[in-house]
KEGUVEX-148893 format. One line per field, with one value per residue (C-alpha): x, y, z; residue number from 1; residue in three letters. Coordinates in Angstrom, 3 decimals. Each point is the difference from the previous one (the first is absolute). Layout:
# residues N
xx = (X,...)
yy = (Y,...)
zz = (Z,...)
k = (NUM,...)
r = (ALA,...)
//
This chain:
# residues 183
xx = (4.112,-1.700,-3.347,-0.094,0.865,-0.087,-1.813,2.994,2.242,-1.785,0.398,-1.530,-3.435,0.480,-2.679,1.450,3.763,-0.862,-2.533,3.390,2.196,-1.189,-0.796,4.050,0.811,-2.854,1.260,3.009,0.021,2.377,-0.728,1.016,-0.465,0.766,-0.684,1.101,0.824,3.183,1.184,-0.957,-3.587,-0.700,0.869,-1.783,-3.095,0.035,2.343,3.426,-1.659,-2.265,3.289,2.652,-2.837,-0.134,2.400,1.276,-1.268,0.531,0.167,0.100,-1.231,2.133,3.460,0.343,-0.321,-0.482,0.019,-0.098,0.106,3.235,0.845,1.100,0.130,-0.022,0.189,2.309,-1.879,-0.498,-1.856,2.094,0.233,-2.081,-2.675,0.033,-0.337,-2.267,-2.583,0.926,-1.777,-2.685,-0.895,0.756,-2.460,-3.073,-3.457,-0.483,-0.051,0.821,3.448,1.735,3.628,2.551,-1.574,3.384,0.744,3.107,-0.589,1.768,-0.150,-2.682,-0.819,-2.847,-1.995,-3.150,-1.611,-1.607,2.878,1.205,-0.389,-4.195,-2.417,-3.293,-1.822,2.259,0.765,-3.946,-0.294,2.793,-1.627,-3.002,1.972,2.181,-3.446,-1.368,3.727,1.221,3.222,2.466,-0.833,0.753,3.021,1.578,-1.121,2.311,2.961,-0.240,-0.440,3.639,1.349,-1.306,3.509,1.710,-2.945,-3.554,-2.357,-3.616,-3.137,0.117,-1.735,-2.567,2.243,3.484,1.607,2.703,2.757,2.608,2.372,-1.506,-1.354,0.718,-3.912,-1.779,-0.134,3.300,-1.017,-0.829,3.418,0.108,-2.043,-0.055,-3.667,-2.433,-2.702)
yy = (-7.676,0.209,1.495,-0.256,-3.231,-1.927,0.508,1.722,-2.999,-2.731,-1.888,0.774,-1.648,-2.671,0.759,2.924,-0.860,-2.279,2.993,2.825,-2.422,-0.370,3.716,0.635,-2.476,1.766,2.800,2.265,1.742,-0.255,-0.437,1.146,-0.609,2.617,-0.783,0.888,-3.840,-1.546,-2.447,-3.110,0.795,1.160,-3.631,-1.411,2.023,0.188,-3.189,-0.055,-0.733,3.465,1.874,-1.699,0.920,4.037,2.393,0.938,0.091,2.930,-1.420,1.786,3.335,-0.174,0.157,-3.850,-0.849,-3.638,-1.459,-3.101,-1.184,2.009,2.935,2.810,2.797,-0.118,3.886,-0.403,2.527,-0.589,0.872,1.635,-1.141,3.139,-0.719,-3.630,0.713,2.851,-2.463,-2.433,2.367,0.736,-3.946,0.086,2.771,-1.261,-1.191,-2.783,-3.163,-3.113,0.374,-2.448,0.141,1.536,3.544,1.422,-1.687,0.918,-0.005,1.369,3.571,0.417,-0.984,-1.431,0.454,-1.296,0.066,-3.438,-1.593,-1.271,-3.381,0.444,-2.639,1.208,0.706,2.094,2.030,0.406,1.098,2.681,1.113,0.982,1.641,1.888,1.371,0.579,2.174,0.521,-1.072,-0.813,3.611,1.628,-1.849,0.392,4.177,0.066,-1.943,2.485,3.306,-1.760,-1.282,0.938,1.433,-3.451,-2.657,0.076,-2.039,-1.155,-2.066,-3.282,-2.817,-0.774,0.209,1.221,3.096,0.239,2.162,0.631,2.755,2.927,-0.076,-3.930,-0.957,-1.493,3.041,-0.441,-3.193,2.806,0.980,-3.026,0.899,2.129,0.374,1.447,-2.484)
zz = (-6.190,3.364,-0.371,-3.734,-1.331,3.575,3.299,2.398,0.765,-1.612,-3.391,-2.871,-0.483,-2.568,-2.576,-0.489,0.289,-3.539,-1.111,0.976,-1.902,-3.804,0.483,0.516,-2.529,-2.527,-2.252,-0.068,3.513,2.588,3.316,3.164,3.659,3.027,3.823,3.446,0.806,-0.924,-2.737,2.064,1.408,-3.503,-1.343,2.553,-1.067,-4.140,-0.487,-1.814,-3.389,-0.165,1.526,-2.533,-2.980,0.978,-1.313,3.238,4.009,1.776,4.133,2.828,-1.497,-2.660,1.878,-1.314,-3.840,-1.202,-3.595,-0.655,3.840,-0.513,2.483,-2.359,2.829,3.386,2.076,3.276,2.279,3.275,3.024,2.662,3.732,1.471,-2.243,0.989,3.514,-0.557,-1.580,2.755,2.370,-1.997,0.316,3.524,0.171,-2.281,1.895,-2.571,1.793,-2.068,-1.152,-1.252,-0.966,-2.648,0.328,-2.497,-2.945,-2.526,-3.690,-2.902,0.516,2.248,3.672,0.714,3.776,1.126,3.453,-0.086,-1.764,-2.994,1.713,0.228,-0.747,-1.900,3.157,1.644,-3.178,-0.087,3.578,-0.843,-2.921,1.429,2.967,-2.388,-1.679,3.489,0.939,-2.905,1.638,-3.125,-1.709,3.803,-0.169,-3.439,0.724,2.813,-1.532,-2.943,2.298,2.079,-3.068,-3.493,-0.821,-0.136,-0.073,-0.882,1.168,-1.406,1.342,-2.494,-0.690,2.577,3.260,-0.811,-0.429,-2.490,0.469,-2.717,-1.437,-1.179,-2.970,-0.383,0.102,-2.626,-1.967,-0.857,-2.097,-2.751,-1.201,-1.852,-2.198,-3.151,-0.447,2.719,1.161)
k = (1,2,3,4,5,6,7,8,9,10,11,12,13,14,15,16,17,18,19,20,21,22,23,24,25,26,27,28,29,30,31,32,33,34,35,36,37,38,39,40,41,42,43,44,45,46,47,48,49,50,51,52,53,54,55,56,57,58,59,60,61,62,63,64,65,66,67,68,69,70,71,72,73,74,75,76,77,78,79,80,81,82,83,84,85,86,87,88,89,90,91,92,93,94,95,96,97,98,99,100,101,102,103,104,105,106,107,108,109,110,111,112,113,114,115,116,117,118,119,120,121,122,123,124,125,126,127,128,129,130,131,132,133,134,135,136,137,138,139,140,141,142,143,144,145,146,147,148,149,150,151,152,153,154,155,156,157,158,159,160,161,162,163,164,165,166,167,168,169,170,171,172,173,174,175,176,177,178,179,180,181,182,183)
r = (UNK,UNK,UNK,UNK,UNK,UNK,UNK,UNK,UNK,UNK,UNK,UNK,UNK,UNK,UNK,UNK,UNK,UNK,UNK,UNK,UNK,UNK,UNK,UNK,UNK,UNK,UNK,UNK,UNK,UNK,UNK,UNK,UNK,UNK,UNK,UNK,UNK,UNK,UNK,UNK,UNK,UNK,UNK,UNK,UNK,UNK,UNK,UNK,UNK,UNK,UNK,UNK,UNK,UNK,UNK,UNK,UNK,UNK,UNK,UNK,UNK,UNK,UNK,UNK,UNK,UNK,UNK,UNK,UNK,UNK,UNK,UNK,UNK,UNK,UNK,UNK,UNK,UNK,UNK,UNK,UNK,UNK,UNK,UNK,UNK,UNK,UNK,UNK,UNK,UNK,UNK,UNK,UNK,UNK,UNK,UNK,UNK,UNK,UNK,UNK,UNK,UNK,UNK,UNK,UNK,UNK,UNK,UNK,UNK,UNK,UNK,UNK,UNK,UNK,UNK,UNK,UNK,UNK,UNK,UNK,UNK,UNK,UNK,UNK,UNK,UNK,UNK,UNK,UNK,UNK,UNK,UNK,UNK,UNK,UNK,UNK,UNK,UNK,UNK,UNK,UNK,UNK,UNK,UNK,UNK,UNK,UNK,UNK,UNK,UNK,UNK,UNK,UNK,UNK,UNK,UNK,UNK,UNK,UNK,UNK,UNK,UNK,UNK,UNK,UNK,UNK,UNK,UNK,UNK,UNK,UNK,UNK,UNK,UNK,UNK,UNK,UNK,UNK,UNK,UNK,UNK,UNK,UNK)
//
């Protein structure tokens, strides 16, 4: 979703929200949905009427399943304590200035951190993306979680400040076992 069908974190422009609509409801295809966000931002962004007409959306990299606006599997992995704290220090540690608040955030299956916050407006999200492509601070980051802790958790830059960390093997590519046919 982010990136594709919607600018990260924003709704889906409306022109083609009608446009992305009569092409789901055109033909015999199915379609599916897969993104790093959970069930909720994901409404907020495509609407319940484009989610509830897909065959199935696949949140949080694919560790939650929807159908119907109905949750059909949900994973129950967590992210341990050490970790937690580990990536507390990292924040404690970062140069950006402009943070803003809930830096961790739980979803289904995956842990999600961010330096500036989950709690960003626009402009500090802007000012971190341009210091993250001036550091390169999230891919610095998710190297050293997976050099400390690639055995149990893995972690990934996502989006346009996060870093997702998950099981491994539990990333989007996972999405593809549910399907017969290659893409």
């Amino acid at each position: 979703v982010d990136g594709t069908l919607t600018d990260s974190r924003e709704p889906i422009d409306p022109v083609f929200r009608e446009w992305f609509k009569q092409w789901i409801k055109q033909g015999r295809k199915e379609v599916y949905l897969a993104s790093g966000s959970d069930y909720p931002k994901t409404q907020e962004q495509m609407g319940n009427d484009i989610l509830e007409s897909v065959n199935a959306v696949f949140s949080c990299a694919g560790n939650a399943i929807y159908s119907k606006g109905i949750l059909k599997y949900s994973s129950k992995w967590t992210l341990k304590d050490p970790q937690i704290q580990w990536l507390n220090e990292q924040l404690f540690k970062s140069l950006f200035v402009g943070k803003s608040s809930r830096h961790i955030e739980n979803r289904i299956g995956l842990v999600n951190f961010s330096i500036v916050g989950r709690a960003a407006d626009k402009e500090q999200r802007k000012k971190y993306v341009e210091f993250d492509r001036q550091y390169k601070e999230r891919k610095k980051i998710a190297e050293a979680f997976n050099d400390k802790f690639g055995d149990i958790a893995v972690a990934q830059v996502a989006g346009e400040t996060g870093i997702d960390i998950m099981e491994p093997g539990k990333d989007k590519g996972q999405i593809a076992q549910y399907f017969t046919e290659p893409f």
